[in-house]
DSSP file (Angstrom, degrees, kcal/mol; ACC not computed):
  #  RESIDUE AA STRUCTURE BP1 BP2  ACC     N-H-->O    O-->H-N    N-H-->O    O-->H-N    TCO  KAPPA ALPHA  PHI   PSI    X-CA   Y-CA   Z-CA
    1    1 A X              0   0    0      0, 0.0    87,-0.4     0, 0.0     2,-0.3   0.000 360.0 360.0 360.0 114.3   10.9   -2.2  -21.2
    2    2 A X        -     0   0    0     85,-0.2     2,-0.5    86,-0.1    85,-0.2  -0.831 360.0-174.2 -92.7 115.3   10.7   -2.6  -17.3
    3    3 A X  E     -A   86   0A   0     83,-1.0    83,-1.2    -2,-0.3     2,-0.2  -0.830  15.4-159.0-126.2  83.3   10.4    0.6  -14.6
    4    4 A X  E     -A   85   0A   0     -2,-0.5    81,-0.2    81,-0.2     2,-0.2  -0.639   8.9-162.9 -69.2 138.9   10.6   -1.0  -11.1
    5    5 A X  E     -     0   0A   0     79,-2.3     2,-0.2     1,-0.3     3,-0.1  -0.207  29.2 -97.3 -93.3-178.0    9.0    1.7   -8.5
    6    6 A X  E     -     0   0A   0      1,-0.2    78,-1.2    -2,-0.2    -1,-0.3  -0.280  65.2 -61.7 -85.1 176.0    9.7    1.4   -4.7
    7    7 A X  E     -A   83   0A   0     76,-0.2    76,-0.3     2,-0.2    -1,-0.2  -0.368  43.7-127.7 -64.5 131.4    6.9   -0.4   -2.5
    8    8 A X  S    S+     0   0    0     74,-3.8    10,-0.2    -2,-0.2    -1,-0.2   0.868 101.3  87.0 -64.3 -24.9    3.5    1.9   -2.8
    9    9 A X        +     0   0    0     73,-0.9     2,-0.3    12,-0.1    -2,-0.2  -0.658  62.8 156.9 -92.3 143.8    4.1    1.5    1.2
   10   10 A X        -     0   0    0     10,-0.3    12,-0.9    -2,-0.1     2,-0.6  -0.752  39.0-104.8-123.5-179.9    6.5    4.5    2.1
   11   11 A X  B     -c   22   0B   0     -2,-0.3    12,-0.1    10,-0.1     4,-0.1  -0.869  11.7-144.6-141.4 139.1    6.9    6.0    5.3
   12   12 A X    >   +     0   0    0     10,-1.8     3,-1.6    -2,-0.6     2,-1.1   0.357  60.9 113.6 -76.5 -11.2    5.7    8.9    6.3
   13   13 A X  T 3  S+     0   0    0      1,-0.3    -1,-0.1     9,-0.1    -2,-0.1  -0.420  85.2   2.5 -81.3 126.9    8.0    9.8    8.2
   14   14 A X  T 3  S+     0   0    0     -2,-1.1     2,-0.3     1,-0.2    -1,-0.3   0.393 122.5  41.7  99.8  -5.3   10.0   13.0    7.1
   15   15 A X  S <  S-     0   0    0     -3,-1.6     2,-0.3    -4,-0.1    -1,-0.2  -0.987  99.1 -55.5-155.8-162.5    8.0   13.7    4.0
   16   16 A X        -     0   0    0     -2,-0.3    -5,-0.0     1,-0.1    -3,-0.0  -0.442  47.8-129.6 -73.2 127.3    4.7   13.8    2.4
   17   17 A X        -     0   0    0     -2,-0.3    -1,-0.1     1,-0.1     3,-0.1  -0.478  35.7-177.8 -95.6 147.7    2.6   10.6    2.6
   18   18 A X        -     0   0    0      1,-0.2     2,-0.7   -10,-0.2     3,-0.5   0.381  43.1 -31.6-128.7-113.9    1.4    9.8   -0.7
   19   19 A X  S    S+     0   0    0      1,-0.3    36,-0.2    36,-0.2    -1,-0.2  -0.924 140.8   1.6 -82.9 104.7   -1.1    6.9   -2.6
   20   20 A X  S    S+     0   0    0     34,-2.8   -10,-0.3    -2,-0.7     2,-0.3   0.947  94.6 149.3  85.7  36.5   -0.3    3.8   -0.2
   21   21 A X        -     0   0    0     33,-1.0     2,-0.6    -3,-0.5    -1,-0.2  -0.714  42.3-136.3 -94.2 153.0    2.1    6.0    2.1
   22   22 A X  B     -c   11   0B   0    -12,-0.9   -10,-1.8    -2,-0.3     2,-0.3  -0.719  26.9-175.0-105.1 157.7    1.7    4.3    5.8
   23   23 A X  B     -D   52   0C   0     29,-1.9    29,-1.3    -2,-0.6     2,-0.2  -0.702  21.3-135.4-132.1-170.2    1.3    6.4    8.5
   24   24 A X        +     0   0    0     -2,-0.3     2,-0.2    27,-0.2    27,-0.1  -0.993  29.9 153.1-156.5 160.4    1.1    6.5   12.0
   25   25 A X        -     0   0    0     -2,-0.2    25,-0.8    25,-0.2     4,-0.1  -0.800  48.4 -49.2-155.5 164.4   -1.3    8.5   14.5
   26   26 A X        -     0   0    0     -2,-0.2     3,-0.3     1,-0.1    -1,-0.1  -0.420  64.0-113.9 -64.2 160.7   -3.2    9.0   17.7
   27   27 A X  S    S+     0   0    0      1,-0.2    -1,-0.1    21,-0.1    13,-0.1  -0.050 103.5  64.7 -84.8  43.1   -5.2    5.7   18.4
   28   28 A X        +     0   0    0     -2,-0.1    -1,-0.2    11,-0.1     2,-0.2  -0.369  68.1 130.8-138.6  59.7   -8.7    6.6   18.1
   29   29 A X        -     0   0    0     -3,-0.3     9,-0.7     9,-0.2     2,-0.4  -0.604  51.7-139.2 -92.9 171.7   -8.4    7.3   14.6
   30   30 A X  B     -E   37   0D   0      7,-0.2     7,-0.3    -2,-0.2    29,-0.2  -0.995  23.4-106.8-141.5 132.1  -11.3    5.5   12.4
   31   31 A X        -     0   0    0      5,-3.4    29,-0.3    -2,-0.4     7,-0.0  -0.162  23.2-143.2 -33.6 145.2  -10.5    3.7    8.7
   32   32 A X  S    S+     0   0    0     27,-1.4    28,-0.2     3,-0.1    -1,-0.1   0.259 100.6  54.4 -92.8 -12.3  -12.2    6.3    6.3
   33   33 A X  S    S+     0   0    0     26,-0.2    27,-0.1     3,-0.1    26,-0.0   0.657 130.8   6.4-100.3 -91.9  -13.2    2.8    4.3
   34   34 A X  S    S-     0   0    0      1,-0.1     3,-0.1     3,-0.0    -2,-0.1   0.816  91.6-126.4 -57.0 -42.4  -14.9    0.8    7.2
   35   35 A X        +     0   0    0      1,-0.4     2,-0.4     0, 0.0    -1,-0.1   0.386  59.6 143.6  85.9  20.9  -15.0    3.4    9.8
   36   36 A X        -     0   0    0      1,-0.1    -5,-3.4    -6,-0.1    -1,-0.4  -0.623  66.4-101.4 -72.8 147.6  -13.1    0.9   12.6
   37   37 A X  B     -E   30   0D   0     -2,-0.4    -7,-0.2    -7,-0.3    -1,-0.1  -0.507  50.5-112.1 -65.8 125.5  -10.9    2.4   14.7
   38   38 A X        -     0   0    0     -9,-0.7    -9,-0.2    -2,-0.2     2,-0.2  -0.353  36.9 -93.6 -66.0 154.8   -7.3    1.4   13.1
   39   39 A X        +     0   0    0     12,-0.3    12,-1.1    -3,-0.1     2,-0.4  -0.290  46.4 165.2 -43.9 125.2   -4.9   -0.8   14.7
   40   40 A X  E     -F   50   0E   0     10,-0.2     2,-0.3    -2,-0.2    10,-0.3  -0.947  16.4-150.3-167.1-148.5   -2.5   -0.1   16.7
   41   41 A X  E     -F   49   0E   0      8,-0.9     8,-0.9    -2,-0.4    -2,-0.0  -0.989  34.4 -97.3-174.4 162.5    0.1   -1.4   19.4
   42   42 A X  E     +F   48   0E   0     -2,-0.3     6,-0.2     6,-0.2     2,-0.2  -0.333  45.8 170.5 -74.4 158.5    2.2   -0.6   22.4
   43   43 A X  E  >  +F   47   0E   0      4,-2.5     4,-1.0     1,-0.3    -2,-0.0  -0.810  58.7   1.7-168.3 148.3    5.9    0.4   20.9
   44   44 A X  T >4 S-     0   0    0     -2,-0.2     3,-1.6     2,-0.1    -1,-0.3   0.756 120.3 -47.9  45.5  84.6    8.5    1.9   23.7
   45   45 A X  T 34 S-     0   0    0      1,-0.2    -2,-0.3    -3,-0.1     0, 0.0  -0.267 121.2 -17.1  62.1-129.7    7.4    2.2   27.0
   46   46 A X  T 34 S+     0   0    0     -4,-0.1     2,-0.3     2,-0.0    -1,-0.2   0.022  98.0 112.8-110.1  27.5    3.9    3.8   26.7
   47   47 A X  E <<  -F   43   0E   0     -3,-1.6    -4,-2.5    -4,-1.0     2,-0.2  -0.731  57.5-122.9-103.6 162.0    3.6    5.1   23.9
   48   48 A X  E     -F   42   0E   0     -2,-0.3     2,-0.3    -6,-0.2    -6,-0.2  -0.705   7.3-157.5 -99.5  47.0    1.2    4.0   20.9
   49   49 A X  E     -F   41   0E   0     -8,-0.9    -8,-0.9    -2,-0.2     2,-0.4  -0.180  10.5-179.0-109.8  71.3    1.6    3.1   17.5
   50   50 A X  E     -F   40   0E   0    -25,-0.8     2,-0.9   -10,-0.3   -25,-0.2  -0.679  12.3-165.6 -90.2 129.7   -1.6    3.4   14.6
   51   51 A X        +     0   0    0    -12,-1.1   -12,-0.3    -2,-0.4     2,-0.2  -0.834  19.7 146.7-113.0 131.1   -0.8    2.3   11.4
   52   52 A X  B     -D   23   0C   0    -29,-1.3   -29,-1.9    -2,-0.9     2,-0.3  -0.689  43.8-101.9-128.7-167.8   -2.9    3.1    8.3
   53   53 A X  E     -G   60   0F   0      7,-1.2     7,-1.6   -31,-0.2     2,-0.6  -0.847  28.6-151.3 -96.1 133.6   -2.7    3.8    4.4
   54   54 A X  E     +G   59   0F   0     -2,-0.3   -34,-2.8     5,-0.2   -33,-1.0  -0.954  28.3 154.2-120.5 140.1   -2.9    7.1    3.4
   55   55 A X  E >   -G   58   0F   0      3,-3.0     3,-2.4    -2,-0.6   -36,-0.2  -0.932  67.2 -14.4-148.3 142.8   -4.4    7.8    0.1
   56   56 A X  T 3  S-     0   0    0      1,-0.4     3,-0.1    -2,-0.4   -37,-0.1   0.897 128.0 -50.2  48.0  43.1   -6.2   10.9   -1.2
   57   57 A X  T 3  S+     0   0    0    -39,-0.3    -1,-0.4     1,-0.2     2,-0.3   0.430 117.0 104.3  92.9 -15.8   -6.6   12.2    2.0
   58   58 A X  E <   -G   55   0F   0     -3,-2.4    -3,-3.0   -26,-0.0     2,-0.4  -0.804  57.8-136.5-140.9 120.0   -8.1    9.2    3.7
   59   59 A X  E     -G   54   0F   0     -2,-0.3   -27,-1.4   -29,-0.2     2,-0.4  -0.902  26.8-171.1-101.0 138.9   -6.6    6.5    6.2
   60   60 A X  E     -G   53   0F   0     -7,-1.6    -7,-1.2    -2,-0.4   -29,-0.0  -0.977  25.5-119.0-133.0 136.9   -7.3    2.9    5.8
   61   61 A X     >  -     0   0    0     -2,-0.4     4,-1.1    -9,-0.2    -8,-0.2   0.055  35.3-111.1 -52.2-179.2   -6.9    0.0    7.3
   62   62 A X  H  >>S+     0   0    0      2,-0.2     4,-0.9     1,-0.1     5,-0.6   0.644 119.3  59.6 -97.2 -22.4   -4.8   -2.6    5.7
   63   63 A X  H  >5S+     0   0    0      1,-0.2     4,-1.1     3,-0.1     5,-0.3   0.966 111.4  40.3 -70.6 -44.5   -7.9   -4.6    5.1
   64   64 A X  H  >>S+     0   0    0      1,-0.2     4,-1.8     2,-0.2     5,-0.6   0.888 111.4  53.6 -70.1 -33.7   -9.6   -1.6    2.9
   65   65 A X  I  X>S+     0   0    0     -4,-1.1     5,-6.2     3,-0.2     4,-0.6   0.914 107.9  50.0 -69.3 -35.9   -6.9   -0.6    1.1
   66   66 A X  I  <5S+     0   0    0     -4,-0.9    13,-0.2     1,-0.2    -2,-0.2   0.880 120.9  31.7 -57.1 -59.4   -6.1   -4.0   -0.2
   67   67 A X  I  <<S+     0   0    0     -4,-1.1    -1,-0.2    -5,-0.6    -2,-0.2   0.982 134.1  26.5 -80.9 -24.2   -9.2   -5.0   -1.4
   68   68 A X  I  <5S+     0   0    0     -4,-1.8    -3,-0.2    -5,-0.3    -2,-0.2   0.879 129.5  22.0-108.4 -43.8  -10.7   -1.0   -2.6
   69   69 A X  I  <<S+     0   0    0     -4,-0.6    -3,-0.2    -5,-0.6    -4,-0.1   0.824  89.0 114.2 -87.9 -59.1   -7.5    1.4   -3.4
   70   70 A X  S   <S-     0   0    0     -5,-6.2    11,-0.1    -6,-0.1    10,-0.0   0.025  75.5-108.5 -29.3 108.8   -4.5   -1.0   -4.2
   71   71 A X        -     0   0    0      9,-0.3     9,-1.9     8,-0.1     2,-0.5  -0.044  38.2-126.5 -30.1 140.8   -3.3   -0.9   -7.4
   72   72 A X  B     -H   79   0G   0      7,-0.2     2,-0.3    -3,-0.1    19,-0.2  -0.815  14.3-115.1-102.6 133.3   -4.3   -4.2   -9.3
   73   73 A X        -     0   0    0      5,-0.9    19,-0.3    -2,-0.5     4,-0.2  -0.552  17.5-147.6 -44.9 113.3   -1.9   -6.8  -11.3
   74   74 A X  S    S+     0   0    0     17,-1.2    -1,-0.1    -2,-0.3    18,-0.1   0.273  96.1  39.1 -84.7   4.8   -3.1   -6.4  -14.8
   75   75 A X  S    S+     0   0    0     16,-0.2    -1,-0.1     3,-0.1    17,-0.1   0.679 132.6  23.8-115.7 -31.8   -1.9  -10.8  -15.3
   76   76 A X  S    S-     0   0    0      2,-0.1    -2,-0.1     1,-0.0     3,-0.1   0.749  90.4-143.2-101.0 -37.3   -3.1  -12.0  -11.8
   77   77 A X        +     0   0    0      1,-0.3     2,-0.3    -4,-0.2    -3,-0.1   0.372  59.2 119.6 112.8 -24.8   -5.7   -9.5  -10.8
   78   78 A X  S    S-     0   0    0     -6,-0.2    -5,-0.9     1,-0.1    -1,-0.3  -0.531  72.5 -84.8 -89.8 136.3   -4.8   -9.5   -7.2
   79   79 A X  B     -H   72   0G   0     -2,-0.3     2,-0.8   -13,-0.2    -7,-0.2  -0.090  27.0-138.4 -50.7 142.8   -3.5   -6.1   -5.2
   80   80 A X        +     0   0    0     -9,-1.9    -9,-0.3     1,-0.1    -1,-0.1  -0.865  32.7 163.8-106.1  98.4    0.1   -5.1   -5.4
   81   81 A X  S    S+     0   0    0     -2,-0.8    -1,-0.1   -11,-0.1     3,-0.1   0.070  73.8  43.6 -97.9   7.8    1.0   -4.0   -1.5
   82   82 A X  S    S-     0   0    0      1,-0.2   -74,-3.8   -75,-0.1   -73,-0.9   0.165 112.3 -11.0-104.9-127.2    4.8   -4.4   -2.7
   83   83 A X  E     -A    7   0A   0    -76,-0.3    11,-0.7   -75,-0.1     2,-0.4  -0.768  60.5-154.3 -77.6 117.1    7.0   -3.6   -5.5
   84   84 A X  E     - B   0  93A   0    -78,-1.2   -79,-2.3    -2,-0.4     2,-0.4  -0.949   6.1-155.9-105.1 143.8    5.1   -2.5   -8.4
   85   85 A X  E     -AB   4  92A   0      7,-1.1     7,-3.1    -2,-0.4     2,-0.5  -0.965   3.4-149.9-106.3 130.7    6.5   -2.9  -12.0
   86   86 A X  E     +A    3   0A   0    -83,-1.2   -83,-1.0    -2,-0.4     2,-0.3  -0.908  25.1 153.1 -93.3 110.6    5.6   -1.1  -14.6
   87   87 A X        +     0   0    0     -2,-0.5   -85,-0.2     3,-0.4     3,-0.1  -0.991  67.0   1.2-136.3 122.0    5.6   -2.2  -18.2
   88   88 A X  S    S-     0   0    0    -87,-0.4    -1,-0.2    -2,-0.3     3,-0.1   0.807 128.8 -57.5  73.9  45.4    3.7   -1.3  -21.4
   89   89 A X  S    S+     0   0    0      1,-0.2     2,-0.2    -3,-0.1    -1,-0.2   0.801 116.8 110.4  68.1  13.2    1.9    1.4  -19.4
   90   90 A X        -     0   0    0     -3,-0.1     2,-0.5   -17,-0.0    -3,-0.4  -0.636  68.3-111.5-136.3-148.6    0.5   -1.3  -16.9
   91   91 A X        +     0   0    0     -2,-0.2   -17,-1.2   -19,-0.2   -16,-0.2  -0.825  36.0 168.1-133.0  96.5    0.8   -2.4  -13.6
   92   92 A X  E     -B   85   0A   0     -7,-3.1    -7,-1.1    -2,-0.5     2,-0.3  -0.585  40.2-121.6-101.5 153.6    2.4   -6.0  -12.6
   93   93 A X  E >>  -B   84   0A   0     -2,-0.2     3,-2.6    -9,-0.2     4,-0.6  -0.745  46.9-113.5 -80.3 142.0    3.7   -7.8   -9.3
   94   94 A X  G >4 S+     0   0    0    -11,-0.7     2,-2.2    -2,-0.3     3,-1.7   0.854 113.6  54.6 -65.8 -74.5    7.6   -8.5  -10.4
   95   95 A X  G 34 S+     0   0    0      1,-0.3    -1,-0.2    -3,-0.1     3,-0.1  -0.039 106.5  55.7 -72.0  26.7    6.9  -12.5  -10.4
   96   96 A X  G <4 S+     0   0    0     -3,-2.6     2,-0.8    -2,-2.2    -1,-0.3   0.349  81.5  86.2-138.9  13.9    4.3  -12.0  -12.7
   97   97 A X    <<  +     0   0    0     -3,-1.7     2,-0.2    -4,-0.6    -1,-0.1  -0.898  58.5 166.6-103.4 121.5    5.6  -10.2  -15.6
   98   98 A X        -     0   0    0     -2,-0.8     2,-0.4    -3,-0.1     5,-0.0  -0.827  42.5 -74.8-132.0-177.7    7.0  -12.3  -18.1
   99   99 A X     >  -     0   0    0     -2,-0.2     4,-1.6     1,-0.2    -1,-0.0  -0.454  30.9-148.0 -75.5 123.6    8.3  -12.8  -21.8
  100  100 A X  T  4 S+     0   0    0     -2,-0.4    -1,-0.2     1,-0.2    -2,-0.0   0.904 103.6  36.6 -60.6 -34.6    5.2  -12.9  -24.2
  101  101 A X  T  4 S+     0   0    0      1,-0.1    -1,-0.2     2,-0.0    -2,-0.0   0.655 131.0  21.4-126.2   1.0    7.5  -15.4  -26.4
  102  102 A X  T  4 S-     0   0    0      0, 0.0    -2,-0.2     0, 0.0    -1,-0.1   0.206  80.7-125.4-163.6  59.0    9.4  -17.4  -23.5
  103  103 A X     <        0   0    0     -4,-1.6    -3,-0.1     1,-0.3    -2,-0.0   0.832 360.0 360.0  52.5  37.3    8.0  -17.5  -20.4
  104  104 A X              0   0    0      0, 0.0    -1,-0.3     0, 0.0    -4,-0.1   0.247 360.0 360.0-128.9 360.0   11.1  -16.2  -18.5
């Protein structure tokens, strides 16, 4: 039994940013994980574009979230910044959940 979610990244715009929602911000916001100033980039004319993670209150860069917050793949280990599937009460990347008795 298989429950594909959406992508942990949502966007914020037009509702509530949630675990992994991305957001966007004045630019001299600072990562709550490293405390760098987020990214961000010219978009439209002259206006300004910061993109973070929001989780639990906290914006992160894409490098901190990935490696401290992201949910982890319970076969490969590595963070799921996509589609998570959910199966036996765990947490998978979809190309890595397969049949215990033949491997499709």
């Amino acid at each position: 039994e298989s429950d594909t979610s959406s992508s942990m990244a949502k966007s914020r715009q037009g509702g509530a940013g949630g675990a992994g929602a991305i957001g966007q911000a004045s630019s001299s916001m600072k990562c709550s994980g490293c405390g760098g100033v987020l990214k961000s980039e010219m978009v439209a004319g002259d206006k300004t574009k910061v993109t973070y993670r929001e989780h639990m209150g906290g914006k992160y860069c894409e490098n901190c979230y990935t490696r401290d917050i992201a949910p982890r793949c319970i076969r490969c280990h590595l963070a799921i910044t996509g589609t998570v599937t959910t199966a036996m009460q765990k947490q998978w990347h979809p190309e890595c959940l397969r049949c215990a008795l033949c491997n499709a």
